[in-house]
N, CA, C and O atoms as CSV, one atom per row, in Angstrom:
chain,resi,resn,atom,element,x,y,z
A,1,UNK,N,N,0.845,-1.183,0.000
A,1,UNK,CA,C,0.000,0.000,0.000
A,1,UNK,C,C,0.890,1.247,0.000
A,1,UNK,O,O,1.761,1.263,0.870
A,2,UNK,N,N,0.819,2.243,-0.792
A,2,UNK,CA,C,1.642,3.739,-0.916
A,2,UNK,C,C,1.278,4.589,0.151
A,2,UNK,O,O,0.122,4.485,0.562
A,3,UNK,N,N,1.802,5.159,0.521
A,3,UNK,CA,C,2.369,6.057,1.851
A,3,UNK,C,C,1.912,7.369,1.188
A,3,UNK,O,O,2.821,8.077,0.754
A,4,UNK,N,N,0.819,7.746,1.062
A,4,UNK,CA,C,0.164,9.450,1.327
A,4,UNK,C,C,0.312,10.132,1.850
A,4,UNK,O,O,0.079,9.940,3.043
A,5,UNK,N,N,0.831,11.535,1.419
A,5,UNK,CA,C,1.674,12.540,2.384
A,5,UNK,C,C,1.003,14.220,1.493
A,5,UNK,O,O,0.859,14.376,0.280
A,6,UNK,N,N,0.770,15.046,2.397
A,6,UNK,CA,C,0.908,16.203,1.503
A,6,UNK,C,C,1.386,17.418,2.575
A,6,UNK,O,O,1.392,17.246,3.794
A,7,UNK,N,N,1.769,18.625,1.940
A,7,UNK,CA,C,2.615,19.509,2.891
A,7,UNK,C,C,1.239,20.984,1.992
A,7,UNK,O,O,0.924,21.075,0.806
A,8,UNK,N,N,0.747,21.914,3.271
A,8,UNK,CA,C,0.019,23.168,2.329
A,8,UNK,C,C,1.677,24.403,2.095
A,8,UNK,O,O,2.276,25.140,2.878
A,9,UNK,N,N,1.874,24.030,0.517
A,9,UNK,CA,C,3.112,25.323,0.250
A,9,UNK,C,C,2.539,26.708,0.602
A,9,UNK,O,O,3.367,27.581,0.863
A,10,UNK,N,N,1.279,27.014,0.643
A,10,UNK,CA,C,0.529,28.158,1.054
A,10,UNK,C,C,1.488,28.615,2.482
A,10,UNK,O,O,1.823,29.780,2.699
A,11,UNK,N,N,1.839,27.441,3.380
A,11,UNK,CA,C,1.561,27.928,4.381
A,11,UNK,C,C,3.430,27.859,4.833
A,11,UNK,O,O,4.081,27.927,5.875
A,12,UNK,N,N,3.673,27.719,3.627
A,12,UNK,CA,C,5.513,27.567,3.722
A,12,UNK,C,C,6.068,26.163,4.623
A,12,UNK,O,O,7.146,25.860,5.134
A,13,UNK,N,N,5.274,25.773,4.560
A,13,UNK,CA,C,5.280,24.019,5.034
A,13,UNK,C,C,6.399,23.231,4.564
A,13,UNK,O,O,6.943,23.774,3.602
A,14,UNK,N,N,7.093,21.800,5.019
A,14,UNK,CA,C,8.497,21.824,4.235
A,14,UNK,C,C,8.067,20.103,4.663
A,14,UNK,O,O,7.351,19.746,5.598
A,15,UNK,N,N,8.681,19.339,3.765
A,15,UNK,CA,C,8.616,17.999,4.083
A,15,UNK,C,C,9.973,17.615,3.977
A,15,UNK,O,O,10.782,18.286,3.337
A,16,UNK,N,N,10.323,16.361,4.689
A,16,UNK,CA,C,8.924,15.975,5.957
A,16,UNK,C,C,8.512,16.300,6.961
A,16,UNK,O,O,7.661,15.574,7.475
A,17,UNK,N,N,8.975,17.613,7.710
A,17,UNK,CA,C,8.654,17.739,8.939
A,17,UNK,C,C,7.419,17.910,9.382
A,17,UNK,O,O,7.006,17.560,10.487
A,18,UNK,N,N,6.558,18.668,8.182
A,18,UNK,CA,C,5.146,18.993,8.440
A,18,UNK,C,C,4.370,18.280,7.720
A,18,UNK,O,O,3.178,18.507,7.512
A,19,UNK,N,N,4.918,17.513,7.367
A,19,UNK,CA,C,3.905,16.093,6.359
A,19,UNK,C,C,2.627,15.658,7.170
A,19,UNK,O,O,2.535,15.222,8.318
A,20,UNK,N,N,1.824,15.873,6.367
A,20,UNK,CA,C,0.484,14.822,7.144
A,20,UNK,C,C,-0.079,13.496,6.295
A,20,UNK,O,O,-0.613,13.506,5.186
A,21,UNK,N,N,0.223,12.288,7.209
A,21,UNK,CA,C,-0.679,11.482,6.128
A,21,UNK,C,C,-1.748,11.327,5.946
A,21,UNK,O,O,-2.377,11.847,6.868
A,22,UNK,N,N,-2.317,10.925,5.309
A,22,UNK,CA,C,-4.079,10.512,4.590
A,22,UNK,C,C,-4.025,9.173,4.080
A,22,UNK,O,O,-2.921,8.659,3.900
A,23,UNK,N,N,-5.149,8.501,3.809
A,23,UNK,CA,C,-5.545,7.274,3.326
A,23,UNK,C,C,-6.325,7.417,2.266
A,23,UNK,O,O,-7.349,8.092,2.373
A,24,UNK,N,N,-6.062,6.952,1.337
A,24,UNK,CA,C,-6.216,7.085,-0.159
A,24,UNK,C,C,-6.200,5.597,-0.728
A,24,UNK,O,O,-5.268,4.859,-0.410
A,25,UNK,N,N,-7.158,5.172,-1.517
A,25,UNK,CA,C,-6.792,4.277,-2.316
A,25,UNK,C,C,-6.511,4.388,-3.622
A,25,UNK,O,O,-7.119,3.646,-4.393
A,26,UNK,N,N,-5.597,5.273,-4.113
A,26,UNK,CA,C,-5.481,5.861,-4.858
A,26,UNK,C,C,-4.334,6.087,-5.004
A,26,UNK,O,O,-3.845,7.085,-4.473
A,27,UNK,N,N,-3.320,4.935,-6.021
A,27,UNK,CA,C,-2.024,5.536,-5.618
A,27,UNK,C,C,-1.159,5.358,-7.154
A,27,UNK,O,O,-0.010,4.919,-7.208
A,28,UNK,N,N,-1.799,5.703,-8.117
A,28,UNK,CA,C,-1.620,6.446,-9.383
A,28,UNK,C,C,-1.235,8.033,-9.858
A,28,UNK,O,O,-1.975,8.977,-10.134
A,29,UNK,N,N,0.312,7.909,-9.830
A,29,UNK,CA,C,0.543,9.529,-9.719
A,29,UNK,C,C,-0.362,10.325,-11.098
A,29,UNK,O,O,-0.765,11.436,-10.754
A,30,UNK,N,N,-0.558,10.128,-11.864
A,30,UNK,CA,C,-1.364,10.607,-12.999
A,30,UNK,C,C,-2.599,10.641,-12.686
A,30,UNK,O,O,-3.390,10.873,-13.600
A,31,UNK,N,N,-3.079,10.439,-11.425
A,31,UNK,CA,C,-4.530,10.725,-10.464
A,31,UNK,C,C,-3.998,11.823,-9.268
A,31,UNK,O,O,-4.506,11.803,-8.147
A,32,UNK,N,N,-3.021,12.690,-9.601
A,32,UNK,CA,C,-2.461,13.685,-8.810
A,32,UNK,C,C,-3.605,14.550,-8.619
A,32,UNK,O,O,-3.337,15.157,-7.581
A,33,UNK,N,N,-4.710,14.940,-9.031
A,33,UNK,CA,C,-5.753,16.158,-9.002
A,33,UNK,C,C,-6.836,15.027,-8.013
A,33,UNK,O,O,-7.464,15.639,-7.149
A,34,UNK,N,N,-6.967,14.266,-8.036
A,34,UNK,CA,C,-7.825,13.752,-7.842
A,34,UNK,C,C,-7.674,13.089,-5.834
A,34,UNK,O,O,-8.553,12.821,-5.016
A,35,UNK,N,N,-6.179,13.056,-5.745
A,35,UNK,CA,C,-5.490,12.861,-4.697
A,35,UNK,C,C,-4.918,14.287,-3.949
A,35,UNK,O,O,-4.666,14.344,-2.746
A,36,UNK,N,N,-4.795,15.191,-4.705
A,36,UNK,CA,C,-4.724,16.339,-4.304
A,36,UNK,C,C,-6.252,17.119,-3.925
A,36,UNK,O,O,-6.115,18.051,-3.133
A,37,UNK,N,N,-7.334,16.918,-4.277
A,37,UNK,CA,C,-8.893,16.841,-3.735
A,37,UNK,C,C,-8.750,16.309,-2.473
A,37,UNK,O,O,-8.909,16.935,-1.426
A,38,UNK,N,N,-8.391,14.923,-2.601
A,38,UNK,CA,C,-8.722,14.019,-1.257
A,38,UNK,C,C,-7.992,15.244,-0.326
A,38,UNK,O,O,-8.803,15.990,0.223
A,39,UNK,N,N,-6.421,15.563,-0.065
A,39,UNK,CA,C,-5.540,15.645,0.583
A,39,UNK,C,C,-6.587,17.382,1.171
A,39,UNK,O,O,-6.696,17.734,2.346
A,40,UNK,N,N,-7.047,17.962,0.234
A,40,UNK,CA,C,-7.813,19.447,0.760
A,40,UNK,C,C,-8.716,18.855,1.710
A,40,UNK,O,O,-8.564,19.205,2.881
A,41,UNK,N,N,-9.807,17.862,1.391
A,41,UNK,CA,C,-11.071,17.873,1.575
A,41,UNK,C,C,-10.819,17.273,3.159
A,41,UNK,O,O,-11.538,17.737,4.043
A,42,UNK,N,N,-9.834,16.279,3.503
A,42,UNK,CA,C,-9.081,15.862,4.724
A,42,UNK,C,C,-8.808,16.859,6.098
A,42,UNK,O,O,-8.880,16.682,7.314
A,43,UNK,N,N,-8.430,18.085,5.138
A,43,UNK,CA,C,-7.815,18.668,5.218
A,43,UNK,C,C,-9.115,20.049,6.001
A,43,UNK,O,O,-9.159,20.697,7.046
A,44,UNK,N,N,-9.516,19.991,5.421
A,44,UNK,CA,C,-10.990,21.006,6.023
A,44,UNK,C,C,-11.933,20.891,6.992
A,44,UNK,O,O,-12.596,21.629,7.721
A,45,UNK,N,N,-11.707,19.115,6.655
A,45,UNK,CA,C,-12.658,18.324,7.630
A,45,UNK,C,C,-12.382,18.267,8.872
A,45,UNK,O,O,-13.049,18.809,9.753
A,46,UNK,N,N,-11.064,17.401,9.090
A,46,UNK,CA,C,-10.052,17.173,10.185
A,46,UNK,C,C,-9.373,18.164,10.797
A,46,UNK,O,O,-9.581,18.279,12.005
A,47,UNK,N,N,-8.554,18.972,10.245
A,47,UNK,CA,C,-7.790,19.951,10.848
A,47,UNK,C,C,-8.696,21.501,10.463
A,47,UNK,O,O,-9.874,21.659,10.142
A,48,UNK,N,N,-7.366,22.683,10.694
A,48,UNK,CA,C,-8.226,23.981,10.577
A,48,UNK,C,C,-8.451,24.773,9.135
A,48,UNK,O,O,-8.206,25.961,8.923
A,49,UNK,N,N,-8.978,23.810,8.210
A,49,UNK,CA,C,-9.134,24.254,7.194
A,49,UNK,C,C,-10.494,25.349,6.959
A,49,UNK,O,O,-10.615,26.280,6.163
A,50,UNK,N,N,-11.329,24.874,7.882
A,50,UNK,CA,C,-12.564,25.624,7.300
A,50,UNK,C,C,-11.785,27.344,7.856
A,50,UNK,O,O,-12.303,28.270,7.232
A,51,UNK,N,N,-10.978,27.681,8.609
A,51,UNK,CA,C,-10.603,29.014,8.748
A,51,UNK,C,C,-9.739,29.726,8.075
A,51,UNK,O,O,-9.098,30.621,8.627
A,52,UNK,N,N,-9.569,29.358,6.494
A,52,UNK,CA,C,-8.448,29.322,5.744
A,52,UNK,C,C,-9.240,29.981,4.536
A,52,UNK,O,O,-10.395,29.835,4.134
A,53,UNK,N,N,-8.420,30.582,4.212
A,53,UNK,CA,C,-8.616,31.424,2.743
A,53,UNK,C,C,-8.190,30.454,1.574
A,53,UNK,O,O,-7.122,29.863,1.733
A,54,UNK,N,N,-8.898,30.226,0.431
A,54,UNK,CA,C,-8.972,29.223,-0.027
A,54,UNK,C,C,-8.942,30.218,-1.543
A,54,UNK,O,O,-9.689,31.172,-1.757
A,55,UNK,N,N,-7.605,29.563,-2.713
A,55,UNK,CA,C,-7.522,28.499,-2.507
A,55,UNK,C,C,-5.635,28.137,-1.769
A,55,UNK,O,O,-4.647,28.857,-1.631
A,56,UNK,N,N,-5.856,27.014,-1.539
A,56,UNK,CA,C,-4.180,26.823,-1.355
A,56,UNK,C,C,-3.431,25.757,-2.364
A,56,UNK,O,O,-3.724,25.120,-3.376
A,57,UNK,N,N,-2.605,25.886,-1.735
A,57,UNK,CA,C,-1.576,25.286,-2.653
A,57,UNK,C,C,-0.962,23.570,-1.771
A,57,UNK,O,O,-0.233,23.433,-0.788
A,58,UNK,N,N,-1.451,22.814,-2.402
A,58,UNK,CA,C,-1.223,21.528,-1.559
A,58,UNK,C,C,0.071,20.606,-2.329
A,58,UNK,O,O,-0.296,20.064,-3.372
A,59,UNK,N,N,1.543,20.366,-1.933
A,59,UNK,CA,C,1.933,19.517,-2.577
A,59,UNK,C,C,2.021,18.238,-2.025
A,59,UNK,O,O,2.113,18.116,-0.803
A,60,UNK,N,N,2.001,16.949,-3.014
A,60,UNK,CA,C,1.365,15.786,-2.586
A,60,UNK,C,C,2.607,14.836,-2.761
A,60,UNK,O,O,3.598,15.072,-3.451
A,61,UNK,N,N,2.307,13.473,-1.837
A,61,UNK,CA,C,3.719,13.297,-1.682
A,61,UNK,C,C,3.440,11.364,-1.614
A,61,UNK,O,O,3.162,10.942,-0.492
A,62,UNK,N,N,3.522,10.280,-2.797
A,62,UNK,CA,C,3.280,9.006,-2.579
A,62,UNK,C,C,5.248,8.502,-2.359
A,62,UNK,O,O,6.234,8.680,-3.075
A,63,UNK,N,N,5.048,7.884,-1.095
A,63,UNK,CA,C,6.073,6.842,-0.919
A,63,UNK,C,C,7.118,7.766,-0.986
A,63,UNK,O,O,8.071,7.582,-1.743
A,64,UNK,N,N,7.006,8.940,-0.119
A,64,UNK,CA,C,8.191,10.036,-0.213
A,64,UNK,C,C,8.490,10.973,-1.149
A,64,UNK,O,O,8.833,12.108,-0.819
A,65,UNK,N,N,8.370,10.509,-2.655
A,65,UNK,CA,C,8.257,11.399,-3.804
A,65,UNK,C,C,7.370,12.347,-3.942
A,65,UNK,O,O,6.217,11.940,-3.795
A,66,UNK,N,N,7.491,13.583,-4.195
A,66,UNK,CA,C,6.644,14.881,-4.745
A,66,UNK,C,C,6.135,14.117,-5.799
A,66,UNK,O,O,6.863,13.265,-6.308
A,67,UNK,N,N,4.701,14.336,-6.309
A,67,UNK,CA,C,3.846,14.237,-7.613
A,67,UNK,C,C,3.791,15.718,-8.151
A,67,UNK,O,O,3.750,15.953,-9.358
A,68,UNK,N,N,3.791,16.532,-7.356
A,68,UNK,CA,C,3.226,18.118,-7.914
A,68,UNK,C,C,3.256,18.661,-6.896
A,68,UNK,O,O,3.423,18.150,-5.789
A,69,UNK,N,N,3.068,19.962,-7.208
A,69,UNK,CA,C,2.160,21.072,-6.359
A,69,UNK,C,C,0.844,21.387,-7.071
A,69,UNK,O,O,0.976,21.775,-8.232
A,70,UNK,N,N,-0.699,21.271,-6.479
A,70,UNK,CA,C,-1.851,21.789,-6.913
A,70,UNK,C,C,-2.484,23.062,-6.145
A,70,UNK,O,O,-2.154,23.326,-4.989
A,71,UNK,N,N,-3.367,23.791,-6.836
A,71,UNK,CA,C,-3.829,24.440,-5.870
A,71,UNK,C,C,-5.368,24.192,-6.176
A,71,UNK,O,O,-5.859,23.948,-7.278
A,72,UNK,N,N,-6.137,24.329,-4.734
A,72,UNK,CA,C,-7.326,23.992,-4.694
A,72,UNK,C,C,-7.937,24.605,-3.942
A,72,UNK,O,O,-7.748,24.986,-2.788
A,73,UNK,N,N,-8.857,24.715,-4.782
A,73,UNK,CA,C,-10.230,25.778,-4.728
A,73,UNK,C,C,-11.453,25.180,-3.844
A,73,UNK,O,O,-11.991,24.145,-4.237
A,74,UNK,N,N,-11.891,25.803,-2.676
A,74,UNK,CA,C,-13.067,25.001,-1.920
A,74,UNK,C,C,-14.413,26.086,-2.711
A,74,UNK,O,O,-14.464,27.304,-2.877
A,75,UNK,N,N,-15.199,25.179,-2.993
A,75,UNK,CA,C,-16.573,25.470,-3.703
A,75,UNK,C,C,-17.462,25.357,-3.043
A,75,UNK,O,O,-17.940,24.245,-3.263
A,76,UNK,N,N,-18.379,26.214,-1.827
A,76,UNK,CA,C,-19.901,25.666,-1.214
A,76,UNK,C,C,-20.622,26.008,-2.094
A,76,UNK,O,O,-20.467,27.083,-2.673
A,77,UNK,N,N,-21.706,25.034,-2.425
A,77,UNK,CA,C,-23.079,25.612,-3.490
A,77,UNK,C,C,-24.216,25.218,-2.365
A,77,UNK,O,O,-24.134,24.348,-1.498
A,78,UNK,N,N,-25.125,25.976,-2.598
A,78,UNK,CA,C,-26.230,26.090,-1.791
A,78,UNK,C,C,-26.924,26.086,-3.068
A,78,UNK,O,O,-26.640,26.620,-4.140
A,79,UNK,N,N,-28.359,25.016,-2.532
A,79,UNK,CA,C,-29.300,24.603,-3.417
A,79,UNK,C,C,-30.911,24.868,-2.351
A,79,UNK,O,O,-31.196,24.474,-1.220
A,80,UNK,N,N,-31.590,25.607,-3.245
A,80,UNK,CA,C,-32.763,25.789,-2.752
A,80,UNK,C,C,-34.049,25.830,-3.740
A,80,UNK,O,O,-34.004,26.341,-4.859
A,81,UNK,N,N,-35.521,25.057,-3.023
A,81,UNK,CA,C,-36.183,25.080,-3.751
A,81,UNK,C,C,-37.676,25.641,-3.208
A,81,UNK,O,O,-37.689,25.961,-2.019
A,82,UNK,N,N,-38.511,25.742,-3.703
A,82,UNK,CA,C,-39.872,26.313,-3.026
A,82,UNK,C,C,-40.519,24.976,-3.280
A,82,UNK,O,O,-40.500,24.151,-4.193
A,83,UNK,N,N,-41.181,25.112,-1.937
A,83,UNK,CA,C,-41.855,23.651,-1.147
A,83,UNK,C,C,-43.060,24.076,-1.565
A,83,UNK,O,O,-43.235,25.285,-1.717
A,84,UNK,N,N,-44.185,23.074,-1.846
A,84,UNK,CA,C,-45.547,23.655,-2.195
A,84,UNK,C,C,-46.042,23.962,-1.046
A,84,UNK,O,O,-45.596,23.716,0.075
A,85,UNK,N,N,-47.418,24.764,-1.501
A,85,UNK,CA,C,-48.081,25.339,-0.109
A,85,UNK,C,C,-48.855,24.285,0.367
A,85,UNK,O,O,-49.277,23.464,-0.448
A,86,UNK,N,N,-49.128,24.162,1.624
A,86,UNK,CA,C,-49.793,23.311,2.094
A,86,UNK,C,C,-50.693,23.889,2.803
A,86,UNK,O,O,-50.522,24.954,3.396
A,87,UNK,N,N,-52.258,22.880,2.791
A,87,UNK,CA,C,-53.735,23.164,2.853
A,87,UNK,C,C,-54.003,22.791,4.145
A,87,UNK,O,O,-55.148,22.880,4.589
């Protein structure tokens, strides 16, 4: 199983010291956007992301190797609809 790591460059972060891992089954570097999602969304949930100006810059890290640096954009959409009236 590959060793998931990402560092936020936003935040001048340096690996490995500030490495965090994640669990991913996902360990296709040419799925770098898609693992770089996971590594934000982890990232907002778990730690202090929701107080963060967005977007940042996440670089991602399988089995020690850099894949990239991405930056990622958090999107809320709010969906609303009108409920019928009721009798």
């Amino acid at each position: 199983m590959s060793k998931h790591e990402y560092i936020i460059k936003s935040f001048g972060q340096k690996y490995p010291d500030d490495a965090v891992r994640f669990c991913t089954s996902i360990t296709l570097p040419n799925n770098g956007i898609v693992i770089a999602e996971m590594a934000a969304e982890e990232y907002f949930k778990k730690r202090t992301g929701r107080g963060n100006s967005w977007p940042l810059d996440f670089e991602i890290y399988i089995n020690g190797s850099s894949i990239g640096i991405f930056s990622v954009e958090i999107m809320t959409i709010f969906n609303a609809f009108k409920k019928r009236d009721e009798k």
